[in-house]
Steps between C-alpha positions, in 0.01 A plus 500: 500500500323204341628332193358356238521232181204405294254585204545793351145593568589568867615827340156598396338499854334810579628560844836455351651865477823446269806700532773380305608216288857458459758227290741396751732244445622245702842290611298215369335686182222664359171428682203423348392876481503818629445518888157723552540715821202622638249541766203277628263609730743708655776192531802568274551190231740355230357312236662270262308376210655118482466410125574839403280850415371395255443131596701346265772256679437120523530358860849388404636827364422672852848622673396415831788560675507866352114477585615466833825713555331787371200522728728400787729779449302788382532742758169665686395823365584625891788372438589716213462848662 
C-alpha cells in the first residue's frame, strides 16, 4: 500500500477510485483531515490532505506527528478481512 500527504487536489485525479474517508484520531491528535482510502490504477492508497480538506491550516498549525502516526498505523485493507 502506498501512502500519501499533499494537496488536496490529489483527491480529484481521475484514476483515483475512492473508497472511504474516515476521522481517525491519533496518540498524538487530530490529523490534518480525514485519511482518503482508495484505489489507483489498481494499487491500493491512503491519502492525507496536509493543511486540511478544505485547505485551510497554516504550515504551522499542521500536526505532523499525527500526520505521521496515522498513515503509519492505518492498517491495509487486506489487512482488515
Amino acid at each position: 500500500m502506498l501512502a500519501f500527504i499533499g494537496g488536496t487536489g490529489l483527491t480529484r485525479m481521475d484514476n483515483l477510485r475512492i473508497i472511504r474517508r474516515q476521522a481517525i484520531s491519533t496518540r498524538f491528535g487530530d490529523p490534518s483531515a480525514a485519511v482518503v482510502e482508495g484505489e489507483l490504477d489498481g494499487q491500493n492508497v491512503l491519502f492525507l490532505a496536509r493543511h486540511g480538506d478544505p485547505h485551510v491550516l497554516l504550515p504551522h498549525q499542521v500536526n505532523y506527528r499525527a500526520n505521521i502516526c496515522l498513515l503509519y498505523t492505518s492498517p491495509s485493507p487486506r489487512d482488515r478481512g
